[in-house]
N, C-alpha and C positions, 0 to 999 in steps of 0.2 A: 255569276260573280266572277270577275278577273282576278288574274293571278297574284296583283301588284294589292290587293284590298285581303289576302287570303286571313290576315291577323287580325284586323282591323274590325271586318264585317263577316270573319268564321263564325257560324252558330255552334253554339257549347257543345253538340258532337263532336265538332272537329275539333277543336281547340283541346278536349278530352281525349280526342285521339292522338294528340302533339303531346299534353303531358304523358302519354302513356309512354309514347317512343322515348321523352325526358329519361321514363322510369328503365327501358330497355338498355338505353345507354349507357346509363348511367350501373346497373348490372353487368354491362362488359367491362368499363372502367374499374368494378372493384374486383373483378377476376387479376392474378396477381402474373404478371406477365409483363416481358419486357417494353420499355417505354416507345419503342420501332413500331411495334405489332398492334400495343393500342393507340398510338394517334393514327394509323391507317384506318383502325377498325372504326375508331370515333369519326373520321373524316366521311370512310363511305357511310358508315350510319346517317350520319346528317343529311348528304349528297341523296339516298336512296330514300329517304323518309319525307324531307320536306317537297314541295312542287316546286320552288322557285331555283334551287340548287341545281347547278346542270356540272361545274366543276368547282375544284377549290384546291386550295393551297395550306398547309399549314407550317408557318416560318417559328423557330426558337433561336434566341439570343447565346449567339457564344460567348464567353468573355474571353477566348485564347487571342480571338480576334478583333473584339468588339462588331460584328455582326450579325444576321440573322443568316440562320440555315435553313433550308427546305427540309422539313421530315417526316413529312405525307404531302404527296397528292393524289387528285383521283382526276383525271379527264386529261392527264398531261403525260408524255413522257418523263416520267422519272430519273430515267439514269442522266439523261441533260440538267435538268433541274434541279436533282441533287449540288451541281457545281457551281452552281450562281451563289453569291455572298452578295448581299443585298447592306451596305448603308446605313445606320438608321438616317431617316429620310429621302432616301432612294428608293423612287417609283410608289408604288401603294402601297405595300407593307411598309416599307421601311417610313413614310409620313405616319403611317393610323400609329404606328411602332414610337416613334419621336414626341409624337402630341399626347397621346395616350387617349384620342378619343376616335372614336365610330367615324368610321367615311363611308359615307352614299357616292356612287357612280352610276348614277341612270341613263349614264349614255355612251357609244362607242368612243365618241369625242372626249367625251371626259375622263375615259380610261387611257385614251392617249396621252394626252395631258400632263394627265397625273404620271405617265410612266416616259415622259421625255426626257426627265434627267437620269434616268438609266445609263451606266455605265457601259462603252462598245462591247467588251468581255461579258459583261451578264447583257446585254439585249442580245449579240450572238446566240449564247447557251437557250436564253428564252423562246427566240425564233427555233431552232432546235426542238426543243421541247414541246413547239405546237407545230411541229409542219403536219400537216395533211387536215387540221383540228380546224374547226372554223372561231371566229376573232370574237370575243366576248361584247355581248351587246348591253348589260350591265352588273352591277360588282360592288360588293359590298367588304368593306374590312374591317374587323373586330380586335381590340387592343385584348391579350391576354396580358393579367395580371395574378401574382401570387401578393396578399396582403397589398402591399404598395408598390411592391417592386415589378415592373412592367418584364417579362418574358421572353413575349413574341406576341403572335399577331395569326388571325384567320383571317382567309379570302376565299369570299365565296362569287360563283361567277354563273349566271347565264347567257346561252349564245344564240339562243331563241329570239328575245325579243329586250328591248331596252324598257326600260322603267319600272323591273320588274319588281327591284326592292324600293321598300317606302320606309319615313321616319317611323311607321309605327310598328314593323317589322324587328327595329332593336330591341325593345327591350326582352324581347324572347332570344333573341342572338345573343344579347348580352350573359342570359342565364347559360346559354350552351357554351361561351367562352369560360364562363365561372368554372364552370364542371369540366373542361379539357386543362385549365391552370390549377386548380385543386389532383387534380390525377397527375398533371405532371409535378408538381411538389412533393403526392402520395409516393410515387417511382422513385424521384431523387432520395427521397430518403429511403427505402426499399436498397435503394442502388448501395446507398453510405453505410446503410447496417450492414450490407451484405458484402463491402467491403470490410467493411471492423470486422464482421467475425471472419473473413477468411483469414485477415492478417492473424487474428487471435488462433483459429487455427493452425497456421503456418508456423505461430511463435510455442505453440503446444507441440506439434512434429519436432521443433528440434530440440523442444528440449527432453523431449520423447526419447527422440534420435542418441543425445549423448547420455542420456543416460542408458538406453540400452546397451551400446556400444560400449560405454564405461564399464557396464556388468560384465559384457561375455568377452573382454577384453581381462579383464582382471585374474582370471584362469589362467590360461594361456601364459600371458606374460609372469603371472607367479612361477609357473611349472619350468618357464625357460630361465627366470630367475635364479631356482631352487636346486637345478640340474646344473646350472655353468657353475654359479659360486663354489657347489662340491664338488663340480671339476677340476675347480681352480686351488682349493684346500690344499697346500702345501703338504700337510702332516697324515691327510689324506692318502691311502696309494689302493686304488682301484684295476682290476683285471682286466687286460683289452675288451674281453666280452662284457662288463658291466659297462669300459667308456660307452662302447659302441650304441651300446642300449641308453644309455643315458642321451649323447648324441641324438639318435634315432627319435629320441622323444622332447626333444626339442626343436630339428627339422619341421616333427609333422607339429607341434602347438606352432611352428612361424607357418605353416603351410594355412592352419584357423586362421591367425591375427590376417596374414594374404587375402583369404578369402572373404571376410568380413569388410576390409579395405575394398577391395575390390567391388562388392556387392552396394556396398557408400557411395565410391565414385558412380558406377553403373547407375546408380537413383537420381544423380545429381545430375547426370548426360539427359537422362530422361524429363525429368522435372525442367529441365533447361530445355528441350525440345529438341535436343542436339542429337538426337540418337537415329543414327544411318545407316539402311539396309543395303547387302550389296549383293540380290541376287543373281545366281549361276545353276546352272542345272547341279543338283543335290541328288546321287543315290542311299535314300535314308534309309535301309537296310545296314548296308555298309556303316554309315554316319554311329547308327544303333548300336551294332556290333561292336565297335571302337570304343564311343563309351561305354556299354557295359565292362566291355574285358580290362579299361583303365578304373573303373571304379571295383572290380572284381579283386584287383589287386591289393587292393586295399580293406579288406575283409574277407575273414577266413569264416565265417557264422553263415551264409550267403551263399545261394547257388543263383544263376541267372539262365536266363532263355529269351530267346532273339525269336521271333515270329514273324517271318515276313511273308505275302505270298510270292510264288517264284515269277510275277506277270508283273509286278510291283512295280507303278509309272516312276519317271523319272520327273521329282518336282523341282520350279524354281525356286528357289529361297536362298539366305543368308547362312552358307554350311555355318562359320561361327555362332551366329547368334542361335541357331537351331543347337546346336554342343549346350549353348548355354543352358537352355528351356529341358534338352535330358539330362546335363548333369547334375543340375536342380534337380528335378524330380527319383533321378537314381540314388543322388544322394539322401534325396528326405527318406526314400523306401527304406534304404539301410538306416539310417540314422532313429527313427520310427516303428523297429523292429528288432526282435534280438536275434533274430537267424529266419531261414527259409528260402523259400522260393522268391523271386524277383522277377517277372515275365516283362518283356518288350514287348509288344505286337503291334501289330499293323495292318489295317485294312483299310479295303480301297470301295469309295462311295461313287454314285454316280459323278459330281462335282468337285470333290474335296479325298484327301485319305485324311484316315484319322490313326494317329499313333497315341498307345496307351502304356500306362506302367502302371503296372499294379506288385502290392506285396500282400506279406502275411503280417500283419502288423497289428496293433494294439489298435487299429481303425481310429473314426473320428466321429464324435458326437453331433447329432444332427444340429443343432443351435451354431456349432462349429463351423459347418460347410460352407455354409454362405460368408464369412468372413475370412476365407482362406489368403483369398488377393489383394489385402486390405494390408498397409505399410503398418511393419512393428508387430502386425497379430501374431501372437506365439502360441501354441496349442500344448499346455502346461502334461509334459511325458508322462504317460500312466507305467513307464518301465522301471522308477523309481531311481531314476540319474535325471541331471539335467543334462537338457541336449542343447547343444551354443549352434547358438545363429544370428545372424541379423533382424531375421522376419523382413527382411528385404528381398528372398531368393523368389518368391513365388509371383509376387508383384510386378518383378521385372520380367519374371517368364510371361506374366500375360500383356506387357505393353508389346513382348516382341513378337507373338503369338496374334496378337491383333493388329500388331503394323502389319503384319504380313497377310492379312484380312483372314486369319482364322477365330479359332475359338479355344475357351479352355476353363477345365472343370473337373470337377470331382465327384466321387462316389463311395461311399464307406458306411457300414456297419461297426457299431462297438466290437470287438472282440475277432472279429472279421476280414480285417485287413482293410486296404483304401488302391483304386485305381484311380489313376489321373486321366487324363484324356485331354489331346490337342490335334486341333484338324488344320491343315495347310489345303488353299484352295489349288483345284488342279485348271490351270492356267499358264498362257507364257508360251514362248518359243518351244519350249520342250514340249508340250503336250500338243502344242503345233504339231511340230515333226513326227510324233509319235504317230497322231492321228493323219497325218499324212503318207506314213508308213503302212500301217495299216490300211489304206484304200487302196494304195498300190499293189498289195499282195490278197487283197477280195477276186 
């Protein structure tokens, strides 16, 4: 039996073995995955299942441009062929595309043909796309349709031998067109809900956003209210030592509202993708020691310890953004705790060092952990005060913690205390040098 007869005069084996592959295909199309990944997958399914298929093409209708795009093929250069914008009515797809019906080409001649009004910029890109390929001997093209509304278009191609497809070969092609325009409808809408709910999302965070912001904003600004106006009390007459103290506690509630603002924009640089590292060789011993003894100052409940080894590499990174990621984390230990110990430490891995903070703190519940780097999460204080934050701090320590290709995590017992943990990879000029130091004195 020849190739061109395979639908026509297949015995019920085979034709059972075609609906099966129908069945397999059509199994990848309802796996939920972007619409890229399955018209390729659909393409070589086709291409590897049937006998007649040696290449193919699969084109969809833009309307930004009123065109057709390449968005699978299998037998061609790709990255050429992506750039062709096809007509409708230009060349073979863009005809089966315009009429909305099946084209047979049983021959080389007739695929020239059909593709001489190709425009010089797509028959460039085309020639491109098949150099070293041998020239298709015949080809068939399939209108996709969604309801009524026409798509795009399949092209299938053998280079073997001409005559390969026949009229009786459509209406099985036709059913495989049904099923790649039903999965591209499935996708598009896939795509549109999963734009609604991000939007919905997005409109949920801020209003998330201001209202949290409005809550741990409303302290602060009461207390610096509460404090200037009895400054200002005419009939009032206060001691330099109460101004001072009154002063003092208004300084540090504008030092919160700072912080809070700050932690806002920081989200918003991020969220915008705006957020740029600038590293330099970093001694994080030193960095550590800095901020503990400035967050030291600010609590008297609080002892601290710096752990470094004394061999301790010198890594690249971003010294500010690295300030940021421990002053976060020094502050949540004190903030977290009503007095203790505070430990830095530091150790050095084959690849990476990893710096830790740990305290003695009220710990975190295990359902907690996992939601630590999650925007807005608040971990509701077992100290019996509330503690003002954004729920922004942590979030942003792990965008800068993994721009800088590390990691970052947590570990805590209720009643226990919580250590943090962030690794910076060791890499860069500096471990260059380092390691080039070292072989000079072996």
């Amino acid at each position: 039996m020849t190739t061109h007869t395979m639908w026509a005069e297949a015995p019920i084996a085979d034709k059972d073995q075609k609906l099966s592959a129908i069945f397999e295909i059509a199994k990848t199309l309802a796996a939920e995955q972007d619409m890229e990944t399955m018209l390729q997958q659909f393409l070589s399914c086709i291409i590897e299942t049937l006998e007649a298929p040696e290449a193919g093409v699969l084109l969809l209708y833009d309307h930004s441009d009123g065109r057709l795009a390449v968005r699978a093929a299998q037998g061609y250069n790709l990255t050429s062929l992506r750039q062709i914008r096809l007509a409708p009515g230009e060349a073979t797809c863009g005809k089966t595309f315009q009429t909305g019906q099946a084209e047979l080409y049983p021959t080389p001649e007739a695929i020239a043909a059909a593709r001489a009004d190709m425009t010089p910029a797509n028959r460039k890109l085309f020639r491109a796309a098949t150099v070293g390929l041998g020239q298709p001997q015949s080809a068939v093209c399939i209108p996709l349709f969604t309801g009524q509304t026409k798509v795009g278009a399949l092209m299938l191609e053998n280079r073997s031998q001409p005559g390969v497809f026949v009229p009786a070969d459509l209406p099985f092609l036709r059913a495989l067109a049904d099923l790649i325009a039903l999965s591209i409808e499935n996708a598009r809408l896939r795509e549109e809900l999963q734009a609604t709910q991000a939007l919905e999302e997005a409109n949920r965070l801020k209003a998330e956003l201001i209202s949290t912001l409005g809550h741990e904003m409303r302290t602060p600004l009461a207390s610096i209210k509460g404090y200037s106006t009895a400054l200002l009390m005419e009939e009032a007459t206060f001691s330099p030592e109460t101004q001072r103290e009154f002063l003092q506690i208004v300084d540090e509630e504008c030092d919160i509202l700072q912080d809070l603002i700050h932690d806002l924009l920081e989200s918003s640089i991020i969220d915008a993708g705006l957020l740029r590292l600038e590293p330099q060789p970093v001694m994080l011993p030193r960095l550590a020691k800095s901020m503990a003894d400035d967050v030291a100052h600010r609590t008297q409940q609080h002892r601290f310890l710096v752990e470094f080894p004394k061999s301790f590499p010198i890594v690249d990174a971003d010294p500010h953004r690295i300030e940021q990621v421990l002053r976060n984390l020094l502050d949540n230990a004190v903030k977290y705790s009503q007095g203790g110990l505070v430990v830095v430490r530091g150790e050095v891995h084959e690849d990476e060092v990893v710096i830790s903070v740990a305290d003695q703190g009220v710990g975190i519940a295990p359902e907690n952990l996992n939601r630590l780097f999650e925007k807005f999460f608040r971990i509701k204080s077992a100290l019996g005060r509330h503690v003002i934050g954004s729920g922004l701090g942590l979030p942003i320590a792990r965008t800068i913690v993994e721009s800088h290709g590390g990691r970052i995590w947590a570990k805590s017992q209720v009643g226990q205390g919580s250590t943090f943990y962030f690794t910076l990879p060791l890499r860069g000029l500096s471990q260059e040098s380092a390691e080039q130091e070292e072989r000079k004195n072996e």
